[in-house]
Backbone bond lengths (Angstrom), bond angles and torsions (degrees), N, CA, C in turn:
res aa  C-N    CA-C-N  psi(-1)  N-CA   C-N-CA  omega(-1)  CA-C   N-CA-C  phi
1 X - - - 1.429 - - 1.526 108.79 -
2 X 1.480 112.91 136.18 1.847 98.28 -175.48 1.186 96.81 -116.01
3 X 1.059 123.05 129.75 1.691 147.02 138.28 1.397 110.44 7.75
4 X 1.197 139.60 135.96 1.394 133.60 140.22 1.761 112.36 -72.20
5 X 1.267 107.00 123.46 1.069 116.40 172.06 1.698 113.74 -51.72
6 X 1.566 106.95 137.67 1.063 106.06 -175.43 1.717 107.42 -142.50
7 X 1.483 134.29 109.28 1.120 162.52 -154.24 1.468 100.55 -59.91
8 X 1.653 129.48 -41.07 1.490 122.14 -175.52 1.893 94.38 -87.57
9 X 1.133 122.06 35.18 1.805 101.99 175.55 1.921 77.05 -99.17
10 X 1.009 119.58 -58.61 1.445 85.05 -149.22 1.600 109.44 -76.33
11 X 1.542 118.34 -13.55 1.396 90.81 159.19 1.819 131.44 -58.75
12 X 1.447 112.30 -51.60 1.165 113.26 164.54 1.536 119.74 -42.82
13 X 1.346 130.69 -42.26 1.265 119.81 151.07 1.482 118.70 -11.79
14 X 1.734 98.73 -103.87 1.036 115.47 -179.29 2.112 113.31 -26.86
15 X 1.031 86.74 -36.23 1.796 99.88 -174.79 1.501 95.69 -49.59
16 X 1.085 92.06 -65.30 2.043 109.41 -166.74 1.206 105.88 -70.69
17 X 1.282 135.53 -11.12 1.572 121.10 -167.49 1.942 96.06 -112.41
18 X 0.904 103.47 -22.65 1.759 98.29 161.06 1.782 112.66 -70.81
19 X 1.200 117.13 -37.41 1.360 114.81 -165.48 2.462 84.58 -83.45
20 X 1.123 105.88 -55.33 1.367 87.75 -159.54 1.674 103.70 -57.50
21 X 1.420 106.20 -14.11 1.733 91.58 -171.92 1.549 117.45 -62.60
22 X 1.654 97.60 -29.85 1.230 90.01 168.08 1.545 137.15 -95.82
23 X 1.420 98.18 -25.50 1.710 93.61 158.71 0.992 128.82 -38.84
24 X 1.413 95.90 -70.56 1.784 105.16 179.96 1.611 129.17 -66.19
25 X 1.085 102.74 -25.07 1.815 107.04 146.35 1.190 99.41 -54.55
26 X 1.353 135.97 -79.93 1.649 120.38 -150.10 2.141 108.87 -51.98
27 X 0.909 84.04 -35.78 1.788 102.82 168.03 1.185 131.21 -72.23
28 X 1.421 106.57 -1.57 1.519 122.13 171.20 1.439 111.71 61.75
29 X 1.258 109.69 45.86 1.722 113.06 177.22 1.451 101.52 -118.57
30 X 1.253 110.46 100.54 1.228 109.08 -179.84 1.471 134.65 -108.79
31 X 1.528 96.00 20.15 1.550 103.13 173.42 1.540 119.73 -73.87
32 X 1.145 109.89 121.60 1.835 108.29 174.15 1.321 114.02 -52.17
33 X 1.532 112.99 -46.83 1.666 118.97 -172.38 1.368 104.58 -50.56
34 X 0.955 129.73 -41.01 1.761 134.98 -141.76 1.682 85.84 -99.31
35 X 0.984 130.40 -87.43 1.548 119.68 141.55 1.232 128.85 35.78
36 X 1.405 108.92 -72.87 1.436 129.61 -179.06 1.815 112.44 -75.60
37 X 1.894 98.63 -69.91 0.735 87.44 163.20 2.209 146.21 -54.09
38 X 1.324 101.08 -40.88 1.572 94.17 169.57 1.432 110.69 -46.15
39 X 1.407 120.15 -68.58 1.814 128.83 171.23 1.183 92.20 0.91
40 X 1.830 117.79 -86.28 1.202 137.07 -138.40 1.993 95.14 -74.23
41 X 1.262 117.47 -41.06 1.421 102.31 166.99 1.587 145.15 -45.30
42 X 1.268 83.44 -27.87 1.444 124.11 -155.24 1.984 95.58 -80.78
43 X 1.328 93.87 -53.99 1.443 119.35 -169.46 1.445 90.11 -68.97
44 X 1.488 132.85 -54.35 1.506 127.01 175.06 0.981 114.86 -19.06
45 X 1.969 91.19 -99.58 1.925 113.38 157.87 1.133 127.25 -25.17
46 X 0.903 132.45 17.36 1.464 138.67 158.68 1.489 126.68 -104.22
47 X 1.459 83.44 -4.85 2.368 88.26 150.51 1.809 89.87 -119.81
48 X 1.565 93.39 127.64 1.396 80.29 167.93 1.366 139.66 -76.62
49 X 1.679 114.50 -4.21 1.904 108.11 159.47 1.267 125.34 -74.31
50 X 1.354 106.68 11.56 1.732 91.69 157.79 1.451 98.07 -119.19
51 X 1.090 120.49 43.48 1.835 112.68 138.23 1.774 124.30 -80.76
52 X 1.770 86.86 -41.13 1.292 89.12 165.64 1.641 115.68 -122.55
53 X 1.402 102.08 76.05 1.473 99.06 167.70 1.642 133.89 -113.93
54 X 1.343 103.09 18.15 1.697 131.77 134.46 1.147 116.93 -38.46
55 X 1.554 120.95 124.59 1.642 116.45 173.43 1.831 95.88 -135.51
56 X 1.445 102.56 158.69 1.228 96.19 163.90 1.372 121.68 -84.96
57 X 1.454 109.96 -152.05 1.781 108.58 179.76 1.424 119.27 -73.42
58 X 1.746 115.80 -16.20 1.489 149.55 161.71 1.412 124.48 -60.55
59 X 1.327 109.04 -30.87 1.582 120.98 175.86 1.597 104.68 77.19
60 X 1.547 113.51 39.45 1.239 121.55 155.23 1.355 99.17 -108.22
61 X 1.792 97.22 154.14 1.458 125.63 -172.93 1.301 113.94 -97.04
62 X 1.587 110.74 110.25 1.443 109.05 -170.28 1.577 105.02 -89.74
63 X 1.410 95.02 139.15 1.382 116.94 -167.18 1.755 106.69 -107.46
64 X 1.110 119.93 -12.79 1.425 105.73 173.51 1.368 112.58 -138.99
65 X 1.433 120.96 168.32 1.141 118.88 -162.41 1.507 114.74 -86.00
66 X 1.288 125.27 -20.55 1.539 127.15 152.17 1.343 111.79 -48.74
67 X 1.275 134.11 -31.01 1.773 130.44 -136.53 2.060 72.84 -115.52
68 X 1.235 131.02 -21.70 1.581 129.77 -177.74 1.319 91.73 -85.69
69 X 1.693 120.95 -51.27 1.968 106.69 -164.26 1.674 103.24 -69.43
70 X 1.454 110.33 -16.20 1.746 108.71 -173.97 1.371 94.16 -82.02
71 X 1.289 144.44 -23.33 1.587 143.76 -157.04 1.567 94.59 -101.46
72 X 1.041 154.49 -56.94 1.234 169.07 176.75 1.942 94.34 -60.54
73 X 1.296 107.75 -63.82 1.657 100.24 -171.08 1.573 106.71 -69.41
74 X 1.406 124.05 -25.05 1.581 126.33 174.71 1.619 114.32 -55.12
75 X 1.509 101.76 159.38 1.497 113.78 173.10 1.306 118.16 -38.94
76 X 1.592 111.32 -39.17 1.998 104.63 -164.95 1.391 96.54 71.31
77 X 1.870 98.83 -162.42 1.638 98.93 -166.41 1.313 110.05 -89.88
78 X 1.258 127.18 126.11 1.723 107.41 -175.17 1.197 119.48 -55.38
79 X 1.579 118.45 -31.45 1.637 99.96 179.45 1.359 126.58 -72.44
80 X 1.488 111.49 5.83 1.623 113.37 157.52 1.118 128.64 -106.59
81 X 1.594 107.58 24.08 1.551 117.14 -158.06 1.198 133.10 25.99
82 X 1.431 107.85 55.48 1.269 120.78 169.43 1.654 121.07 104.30
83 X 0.952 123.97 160.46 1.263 124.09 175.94 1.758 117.46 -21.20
84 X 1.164 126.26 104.51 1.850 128.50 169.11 1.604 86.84 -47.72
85 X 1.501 116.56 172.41 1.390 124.97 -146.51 1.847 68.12 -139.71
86 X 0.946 139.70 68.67 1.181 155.81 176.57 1.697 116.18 -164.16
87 X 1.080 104.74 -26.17 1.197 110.85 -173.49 1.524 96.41 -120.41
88 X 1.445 144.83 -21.74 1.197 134.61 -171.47 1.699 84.25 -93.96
89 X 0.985 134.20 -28.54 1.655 128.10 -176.67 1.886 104.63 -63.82
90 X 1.402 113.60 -54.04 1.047 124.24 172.72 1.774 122.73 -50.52
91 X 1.545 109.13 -20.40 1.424 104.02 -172.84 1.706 89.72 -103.52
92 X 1.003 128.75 -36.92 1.480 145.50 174.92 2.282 97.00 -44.10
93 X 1.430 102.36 -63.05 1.234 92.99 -176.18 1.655 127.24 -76.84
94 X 1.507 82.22 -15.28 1.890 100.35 171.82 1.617 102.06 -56.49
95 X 1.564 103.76 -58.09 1.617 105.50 176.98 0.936 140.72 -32.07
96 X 1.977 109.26 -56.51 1.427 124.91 158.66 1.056 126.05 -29.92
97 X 1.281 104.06 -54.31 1.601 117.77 -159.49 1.648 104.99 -94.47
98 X 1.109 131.21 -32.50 1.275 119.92 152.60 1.367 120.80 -39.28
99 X 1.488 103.72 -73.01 1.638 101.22 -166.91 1.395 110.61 -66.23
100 X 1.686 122.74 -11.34 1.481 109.60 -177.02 1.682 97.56 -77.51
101 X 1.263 128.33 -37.57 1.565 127.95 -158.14 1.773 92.87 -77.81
102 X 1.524 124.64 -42.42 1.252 112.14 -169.68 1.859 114.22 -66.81
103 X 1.317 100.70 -49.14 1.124 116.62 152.62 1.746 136.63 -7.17
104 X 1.834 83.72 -69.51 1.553 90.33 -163.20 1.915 86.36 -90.05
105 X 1.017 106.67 -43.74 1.779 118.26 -151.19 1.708 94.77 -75.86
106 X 1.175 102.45 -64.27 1.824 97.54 179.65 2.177 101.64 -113.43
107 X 1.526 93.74 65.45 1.660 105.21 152.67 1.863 112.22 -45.76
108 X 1.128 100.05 -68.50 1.923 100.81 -171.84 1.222 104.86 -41.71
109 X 1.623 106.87 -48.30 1.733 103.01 -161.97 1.531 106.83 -55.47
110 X 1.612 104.30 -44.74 1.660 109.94 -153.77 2.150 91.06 -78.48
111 X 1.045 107.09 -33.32 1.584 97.11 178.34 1.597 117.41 -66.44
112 X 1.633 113.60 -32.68 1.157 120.61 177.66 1.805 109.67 -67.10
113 X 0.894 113.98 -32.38 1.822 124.32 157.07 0.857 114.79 -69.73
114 X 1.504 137.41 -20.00 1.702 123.26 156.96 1.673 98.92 106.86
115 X 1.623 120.27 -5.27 1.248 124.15 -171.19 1.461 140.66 -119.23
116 X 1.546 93.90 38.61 1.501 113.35 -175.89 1.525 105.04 -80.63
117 X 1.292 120.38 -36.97 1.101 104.25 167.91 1.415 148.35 -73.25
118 X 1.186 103.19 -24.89 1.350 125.03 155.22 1.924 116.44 -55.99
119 X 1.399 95.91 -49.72 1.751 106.55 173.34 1.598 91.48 -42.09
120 X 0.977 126.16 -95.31 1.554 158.26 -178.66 1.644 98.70 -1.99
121 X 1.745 99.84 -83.97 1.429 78.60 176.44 1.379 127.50 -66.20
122 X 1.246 143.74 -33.69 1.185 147.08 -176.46 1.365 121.03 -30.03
123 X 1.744 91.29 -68.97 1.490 99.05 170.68 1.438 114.44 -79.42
124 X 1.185 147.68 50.90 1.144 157.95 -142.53 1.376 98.08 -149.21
125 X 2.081 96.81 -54.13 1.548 96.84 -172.00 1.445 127.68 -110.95
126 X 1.925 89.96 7.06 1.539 106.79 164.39 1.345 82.33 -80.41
127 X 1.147 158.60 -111.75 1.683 131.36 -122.58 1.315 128.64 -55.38
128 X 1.477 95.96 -25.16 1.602 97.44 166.92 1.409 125.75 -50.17
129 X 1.573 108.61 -39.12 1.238 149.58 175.47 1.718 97.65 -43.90
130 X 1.368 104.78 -90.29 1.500 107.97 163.16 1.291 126.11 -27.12
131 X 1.404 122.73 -63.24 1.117 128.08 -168.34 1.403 111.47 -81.16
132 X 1.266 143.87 6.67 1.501 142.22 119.46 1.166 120.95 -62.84
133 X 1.740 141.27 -14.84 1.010 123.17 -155.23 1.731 88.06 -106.49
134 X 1.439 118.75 -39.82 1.095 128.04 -165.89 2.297 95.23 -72.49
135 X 1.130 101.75 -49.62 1.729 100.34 174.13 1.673 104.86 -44.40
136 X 1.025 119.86 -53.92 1.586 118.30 -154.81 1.970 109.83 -84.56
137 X 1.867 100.62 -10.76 1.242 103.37 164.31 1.429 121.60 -115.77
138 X 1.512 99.49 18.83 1.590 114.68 168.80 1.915 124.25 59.31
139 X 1.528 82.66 23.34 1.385 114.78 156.32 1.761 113.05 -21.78
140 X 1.292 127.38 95.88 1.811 106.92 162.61 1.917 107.64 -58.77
141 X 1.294 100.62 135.72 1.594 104.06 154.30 1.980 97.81 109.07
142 X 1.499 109.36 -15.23 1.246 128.75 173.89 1.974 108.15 -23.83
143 X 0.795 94.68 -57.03 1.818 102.57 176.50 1.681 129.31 -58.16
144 X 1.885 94.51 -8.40 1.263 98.78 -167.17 1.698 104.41 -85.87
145 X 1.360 93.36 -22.18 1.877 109.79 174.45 1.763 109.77 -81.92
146 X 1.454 120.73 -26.24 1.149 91.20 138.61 1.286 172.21 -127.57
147 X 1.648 91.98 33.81 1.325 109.93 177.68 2.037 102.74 -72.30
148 X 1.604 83.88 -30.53 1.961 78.61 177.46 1.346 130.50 -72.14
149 X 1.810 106.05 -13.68 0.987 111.54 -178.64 2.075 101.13 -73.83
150 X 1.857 88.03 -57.34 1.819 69.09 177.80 1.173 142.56 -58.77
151 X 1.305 121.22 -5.77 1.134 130.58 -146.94 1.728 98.15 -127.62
152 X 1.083 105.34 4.92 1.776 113.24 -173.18 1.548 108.27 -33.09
153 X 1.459 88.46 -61.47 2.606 106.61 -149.51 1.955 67.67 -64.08
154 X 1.257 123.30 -69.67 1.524 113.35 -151.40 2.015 118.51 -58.50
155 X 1.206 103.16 -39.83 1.772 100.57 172.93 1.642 92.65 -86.21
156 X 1.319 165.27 -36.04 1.368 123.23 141.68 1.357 135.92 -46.08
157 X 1.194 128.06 -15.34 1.447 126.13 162.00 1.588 117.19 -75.81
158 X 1.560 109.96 -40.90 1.174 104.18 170.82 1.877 123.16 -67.92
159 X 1.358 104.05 -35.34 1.488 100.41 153.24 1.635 130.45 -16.85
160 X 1.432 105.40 -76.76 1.709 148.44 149.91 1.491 96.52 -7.55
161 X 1.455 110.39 -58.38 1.383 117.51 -157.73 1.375 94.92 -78.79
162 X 1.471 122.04 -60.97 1.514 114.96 -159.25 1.028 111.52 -70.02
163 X 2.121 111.52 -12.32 1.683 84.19 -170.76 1.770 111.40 -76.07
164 X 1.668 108.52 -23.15 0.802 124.12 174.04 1.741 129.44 -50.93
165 X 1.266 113.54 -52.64 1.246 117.12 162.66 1.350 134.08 -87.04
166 X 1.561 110.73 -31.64 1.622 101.83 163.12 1.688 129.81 -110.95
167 X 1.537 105.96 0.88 1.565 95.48 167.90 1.168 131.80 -126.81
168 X 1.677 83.93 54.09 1.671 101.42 154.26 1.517 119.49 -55.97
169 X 1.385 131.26 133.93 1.115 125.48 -177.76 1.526 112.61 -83.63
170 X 1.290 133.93 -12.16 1.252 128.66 -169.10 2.089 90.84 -96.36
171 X 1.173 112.28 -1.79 1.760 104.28 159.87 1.496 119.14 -86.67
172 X 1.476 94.06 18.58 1.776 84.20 -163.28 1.577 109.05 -139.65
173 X 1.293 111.79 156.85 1.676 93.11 -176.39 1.605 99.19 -121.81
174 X 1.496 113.69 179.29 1.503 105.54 169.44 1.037 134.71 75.68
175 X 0.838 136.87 167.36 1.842 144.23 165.50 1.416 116.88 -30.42
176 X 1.859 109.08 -5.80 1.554 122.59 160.03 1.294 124.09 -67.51
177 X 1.681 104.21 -77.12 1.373 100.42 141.99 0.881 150.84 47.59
178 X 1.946 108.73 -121.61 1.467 123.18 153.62 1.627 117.56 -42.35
179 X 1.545 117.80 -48.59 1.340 102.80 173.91 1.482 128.90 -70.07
180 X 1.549 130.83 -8.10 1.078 120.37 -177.83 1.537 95.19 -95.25
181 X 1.490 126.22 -51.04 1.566 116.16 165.87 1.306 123.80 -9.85
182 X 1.547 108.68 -52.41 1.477 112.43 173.15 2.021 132.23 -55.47
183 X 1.995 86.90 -26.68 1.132 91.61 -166.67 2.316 109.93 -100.17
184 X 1.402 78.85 25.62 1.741 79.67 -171.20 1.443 102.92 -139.44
């Protein structure tokens, strides 16, 4: 399914990838990729229908991350024998990136549900997930899924941190702002 292009991701980018450079520097994460990529997650999740813009074979919108490992672990259509490895990669990285943003961005919520740990590994082993599927089809950039996989509990904690110290909305002016308001 493709995206409608939407004109504030790469400003919000840019937004988020100045604030994580320095978080995650102070946190000693010094990979650029991871960096980049979170930014650009970050900048996604920031409409909330693409949190859940996963559907099953029904064209319902799966909303949790059990109802994604049952959609991904299910048959698919039988006459393609099963899930295309295009589309099980896609629900695999949906995962990641879910549980890393719920994770890092709304920690209380997901601990107050009792399911941070579960978040943690999950998306841990959705990138792993990725990052075998993309290695064995000689994917460029393949390594960037698993440095996220190892590095999951710690760049969601550092999440935790920045949202905490830098996206306060009263540090920010503008069309910033309103979007970090949303995220606190």
């Amino acid at each position: 399914m493709r995206e409608r292009h939407d004109e504030s991701v790469p400003i919000l980018k840019r937004f988020f990838l100045r604030i994580l450079q320095r978080s995650f520097t102070e946190l000693f994460i010094w990979d650029r990729a991871i960096w980049d990529y979170v930014a650009e997650l970050l900048a996604r999740f920031s409409r909330t229908e693409r949190l859940y813009r996963i559907k099953d074979m029904a064209g319902r919108r799966l909303t949790t991350v059990v109802e994604m490992l049952v959609e991904v672990s299910g048959p698919g259509r039988p006459e393609l024998g099963g899930h295309p490895l295009a589309r099980e990669r896609e629900i695999y990285r949906h995962i990641g990136d879910y549980t890393l943003f719920m994770s890092g961005i709304f920690r209380e919520f997901v601990q107050r549900r009792g399911v941070l740990g579960f978040y943690l590994s999950q998306g841990s082993r959705a990138y792993l997930s990725v990052w075998r599927m993309d290695k064995a089809m000689y994917i460029p950039g393949a390594g960037l899924f698993q440095a996220l996989s190892e590095d999951f509990e710690r760049i969601s904690g550092a999440l935790d941190y920045t949202k905490k110290v830098y996206f306060r909305p009263e540090a920010h002016s503008g069309p910033y702002r309103e979007v970090l308001s949303r995220l606190v």
